[in-house]
C-alpha positions in Angstrom: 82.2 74.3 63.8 85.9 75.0 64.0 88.7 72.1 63.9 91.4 72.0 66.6 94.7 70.4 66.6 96.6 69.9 69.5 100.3 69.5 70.5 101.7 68.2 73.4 104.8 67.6 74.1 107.3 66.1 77.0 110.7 66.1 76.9 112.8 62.8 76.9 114.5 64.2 80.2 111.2 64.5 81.6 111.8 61.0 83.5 108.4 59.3 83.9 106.4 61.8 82.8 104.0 61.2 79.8 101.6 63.6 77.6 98.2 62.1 79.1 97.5 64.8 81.6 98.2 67.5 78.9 96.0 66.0 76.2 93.0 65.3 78.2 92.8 68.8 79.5 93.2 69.9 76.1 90.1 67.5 74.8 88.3 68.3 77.7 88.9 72.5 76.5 87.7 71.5 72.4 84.8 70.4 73.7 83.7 72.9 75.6 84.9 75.4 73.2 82.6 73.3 70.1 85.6 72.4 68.6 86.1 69.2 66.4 89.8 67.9 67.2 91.5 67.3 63.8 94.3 65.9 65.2 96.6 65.3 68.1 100.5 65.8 67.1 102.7 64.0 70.3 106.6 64.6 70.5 108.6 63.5 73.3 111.2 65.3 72.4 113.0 68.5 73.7 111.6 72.0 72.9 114.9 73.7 72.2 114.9 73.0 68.6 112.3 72.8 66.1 113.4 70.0 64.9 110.7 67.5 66.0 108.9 65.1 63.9 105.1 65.7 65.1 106.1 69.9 65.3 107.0 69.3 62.0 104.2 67.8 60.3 102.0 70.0 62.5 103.4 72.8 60.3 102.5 71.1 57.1 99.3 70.8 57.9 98.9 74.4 59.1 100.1 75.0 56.1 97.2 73.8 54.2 94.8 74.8 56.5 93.5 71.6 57.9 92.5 72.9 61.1 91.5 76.5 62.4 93.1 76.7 65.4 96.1 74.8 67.7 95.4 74.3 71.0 99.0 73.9 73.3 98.8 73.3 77.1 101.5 76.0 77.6 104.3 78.2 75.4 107.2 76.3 76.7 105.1 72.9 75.7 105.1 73.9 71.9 108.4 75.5 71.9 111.8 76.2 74.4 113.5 77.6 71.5 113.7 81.6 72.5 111.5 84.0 72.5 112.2 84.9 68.9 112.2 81.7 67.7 108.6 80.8 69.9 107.2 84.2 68.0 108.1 83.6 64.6 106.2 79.8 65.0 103.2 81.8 66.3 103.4 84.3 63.2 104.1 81.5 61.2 100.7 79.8 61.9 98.6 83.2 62.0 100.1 83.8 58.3 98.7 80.4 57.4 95.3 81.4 58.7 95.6 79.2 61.6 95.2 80.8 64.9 96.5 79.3 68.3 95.7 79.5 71.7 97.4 78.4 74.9 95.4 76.3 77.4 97.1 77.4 80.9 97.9 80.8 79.8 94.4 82.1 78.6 96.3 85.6 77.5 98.1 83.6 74.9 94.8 83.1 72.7 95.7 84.1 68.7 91.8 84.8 68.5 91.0 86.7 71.7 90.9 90.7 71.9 94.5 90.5 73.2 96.5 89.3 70.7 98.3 92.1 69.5 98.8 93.2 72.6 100.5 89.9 73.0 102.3 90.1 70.0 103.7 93.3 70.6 105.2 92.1 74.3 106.5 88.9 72.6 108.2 90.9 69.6 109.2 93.3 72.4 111.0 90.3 74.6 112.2 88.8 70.8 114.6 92.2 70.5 115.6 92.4 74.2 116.5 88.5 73.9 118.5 89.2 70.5 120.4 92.4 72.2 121.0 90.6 75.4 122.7 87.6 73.1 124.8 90.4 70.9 126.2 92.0 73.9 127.3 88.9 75.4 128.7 87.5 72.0 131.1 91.1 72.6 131.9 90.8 75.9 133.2 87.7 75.6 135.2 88.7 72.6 136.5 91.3 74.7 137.6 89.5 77.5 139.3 87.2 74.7 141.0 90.3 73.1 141.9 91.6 76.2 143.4 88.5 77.6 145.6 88.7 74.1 143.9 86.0 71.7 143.7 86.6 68.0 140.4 86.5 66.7 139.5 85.9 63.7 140.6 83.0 60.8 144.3 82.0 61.1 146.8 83.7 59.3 148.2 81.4 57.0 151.9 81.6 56.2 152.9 81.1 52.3 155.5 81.9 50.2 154.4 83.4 47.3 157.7 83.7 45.3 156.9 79.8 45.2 153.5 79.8 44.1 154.7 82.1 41.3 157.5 79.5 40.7 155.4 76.8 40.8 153.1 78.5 38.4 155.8 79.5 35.8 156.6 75.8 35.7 152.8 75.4 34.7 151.5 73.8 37.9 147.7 74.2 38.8 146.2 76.1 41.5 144.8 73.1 42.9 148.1 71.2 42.3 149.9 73.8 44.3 147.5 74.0 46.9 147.7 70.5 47.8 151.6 70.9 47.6 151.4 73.7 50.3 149.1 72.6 52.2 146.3 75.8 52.0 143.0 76.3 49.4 143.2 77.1 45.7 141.9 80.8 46.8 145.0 80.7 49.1 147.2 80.1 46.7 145.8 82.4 43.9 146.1 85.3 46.0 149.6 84.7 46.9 150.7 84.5 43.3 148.9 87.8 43.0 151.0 89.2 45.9 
């Protein structure tokens, strides 16, 4: 018979909600499906990070196979992170043998006849999510550019007929550095200018 775990999760801005509703609907599912619950991993915590103690030792669990399957209420219950993000978890538990399936959303099911199809659309809405994110990143550099701001690290000013000086007189890199106020790489290029 194959072992379940489940995850359910509520954010901490979720005022007055709680995880009960999700994990007896998910019980209620194992047992119909034959399925011995290994465990149930609880966060109340937000989704946009992975960063979540229960999501976290789900994982290492995975990891060593000590269930078959994860069961999740819905996608944006295990994971509000991005659709690239949300897929890699989901190939991250396949790789470890584990499959998953998604209680509300009966297409997301890791073991059903539709999961590459599935995995194709979510890898498809990964890329449009990370083009979507690069083209933003350069239109706002444009409008930056075009509005006259300098991108790009600060120019720093030295004078690198004193770091040479300074040098001469047998002063460190880091000595001079702290003098002027910049890095020891700053100040070993300038006495190579």
């Amino acid at each position: 018979m194959p072992t379940a775990a489940i995850y359910a999760r509520v954010s901490t801005r979720d005022k007055g909600q709680d995880t009960e509703n999700q994990l007896t609907q998910l019980r209620e599912f194992a047992v119909k499906q034959n399925w011995t619950i290994f465990r149930e991993y609880v966060d109340h915590a937000s989704g946009s990070t992975d960063d979540r103690e229960e999501f976290q030792r789900m994982f290492a669990d995975a990891s060593k196979r000590k269930f078959d399957v994860l069961l999740f209420w819905s996608l944006d219950r295990l994971s509000r992170e991005g659709v690239l993000e949300t897929l890699q978890h989901l190939q991250r538990l396949i790789s470890y043998g584990v499959g998953w399936r998604s209680y509300t959303e009966q297409f997301l099911d890791s073991v059903g006849p539709f999961r590459d199809a599935v995995l194709a659309i979510l890898a498809c809405l990964a890329k449009q999510e990370r083009i979507r994110i690069s083209e933003r990143t350069r239109a706002g550099l444009d409008v930056a550019r075009a509005k006259g701001k300098r991108l790009g690290r600060p120019v720093v000013a030295i004078d690198s007929g004193m770091v040479r000086k300074l040098r001469t007189e047998g002063v460190s890199f880091a000595s001079i550095a702290k003098q002027l106020g910049v890095s020891k790489a700053t100040a070993f290029k300038a006495s190579r200018a």
